[in-house]
Each structure stands twice: as structure tokens, then as C-alpha cells.
Legacy VTK file of the C-alpha trace (Angstrom):
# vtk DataFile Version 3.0
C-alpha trace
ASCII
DATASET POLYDATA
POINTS 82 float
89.805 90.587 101.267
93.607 90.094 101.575
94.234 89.846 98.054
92.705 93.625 97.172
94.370 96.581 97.290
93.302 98.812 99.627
94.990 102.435 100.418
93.889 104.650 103.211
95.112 108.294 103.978
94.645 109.204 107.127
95.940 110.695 110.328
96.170 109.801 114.068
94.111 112.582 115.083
91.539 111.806 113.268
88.998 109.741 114.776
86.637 108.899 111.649
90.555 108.044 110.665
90.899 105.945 113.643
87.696 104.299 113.391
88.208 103.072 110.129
91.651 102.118 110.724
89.982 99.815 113.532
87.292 98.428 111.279
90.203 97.422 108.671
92.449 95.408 111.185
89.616 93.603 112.805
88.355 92.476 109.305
92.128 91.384 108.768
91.812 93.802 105.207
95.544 94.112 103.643
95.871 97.617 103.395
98.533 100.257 103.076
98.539 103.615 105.139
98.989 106.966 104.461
99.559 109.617 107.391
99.351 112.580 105.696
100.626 114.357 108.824
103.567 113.039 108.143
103.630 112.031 103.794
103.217 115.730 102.211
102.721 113.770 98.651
100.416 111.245 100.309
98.353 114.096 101.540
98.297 115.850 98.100
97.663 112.596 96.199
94.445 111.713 98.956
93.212 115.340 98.115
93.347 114.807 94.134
91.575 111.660 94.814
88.918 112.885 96.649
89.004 116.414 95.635
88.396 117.482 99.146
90.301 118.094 102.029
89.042 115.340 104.114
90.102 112.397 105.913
90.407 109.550 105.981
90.062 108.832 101.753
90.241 104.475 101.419
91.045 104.032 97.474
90.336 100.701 96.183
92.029 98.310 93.317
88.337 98.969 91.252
89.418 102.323 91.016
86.918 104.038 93.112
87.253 105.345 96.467
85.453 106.949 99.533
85.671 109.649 101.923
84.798 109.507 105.946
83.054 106.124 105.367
80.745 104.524 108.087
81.419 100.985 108.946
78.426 99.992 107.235
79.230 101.299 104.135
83.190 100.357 104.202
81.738 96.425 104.778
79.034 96.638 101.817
82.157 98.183 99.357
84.909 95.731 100.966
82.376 92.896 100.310
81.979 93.919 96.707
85.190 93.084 95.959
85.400 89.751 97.193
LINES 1 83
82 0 1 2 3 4 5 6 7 8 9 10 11 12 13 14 15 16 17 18 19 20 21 22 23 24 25 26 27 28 29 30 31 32 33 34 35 36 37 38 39 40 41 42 43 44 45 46 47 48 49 50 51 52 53 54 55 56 57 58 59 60 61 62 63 64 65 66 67 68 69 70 71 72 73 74 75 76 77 78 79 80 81
């Protein structure tokens, strides 16, 4: 999973953004982060992604990307791409 590109915009008040954030490091996943608190253009860029307003958005090297992801769902896509 360390060879993928993974991008996730998110903030620390979030907790589905914290979650996720959680579920990355323990899985050792080589990602980059956003906190849109802080990165106006990361926060417009996760919002024409998505085309929504909410967090946290994980955009992968396929090209796709998902929004508020449960564990379950970030392993199935993260295995994918193995």
C-alpha cells in the first residue's frame, strides 16, 4: 500500500476525519494530508472532488475517491489497489 498515492482532506475536529486518519497509520498507508482548516485551496480542491462539503474526502492514484468512508469500505478500496 506504500507505493499508492493516497490524499486525504480532512480536519482535526472531525472525528469520521480522525477515524480514518487512525485506520491509515495503523495500516502503515503512505498518504498525504490536507487540513482544510488550515489549506483554503486544499479545502476548495476536496470540495470539487467530492462536490460536497464533507469531510474527510481520501482521493486515490485510480482516480476515484470517497467521502466519510467506514473502515470497512476504506480496507476493501485500499486492497484494490494492491
Amino acid at each position: 500500500m506504500s507505493d499508492n498515492k493516497v490524499t486525504m482532506y480532512g480536519a482535526e475536529w472531525c472525528g469520521d476525519c480522525r477515524r480514518s486518519k487512525k485506520f491509515l497509520d495503523s495500516n502503515n498507508v503512505n498518504y498525504t494530508y490536507v487540513d482544510i482548516e488550515h489549506d483554503e485551496a486544499g479545502k476548495e480542491k476536496a470540495i470539487s472532488i467530492s462536490g460536497k462539503q464533507s469531510i474527510p474526502v481520501i482521493a486515490f492514484s485510480d482516480g476515484t475517491f470517497m467521502v466519510e468512508p467506514s473502515d470497512i469500505d476504506l480496507k476493501k478500496k485500499l486492497d484494490e489497489l494492491i
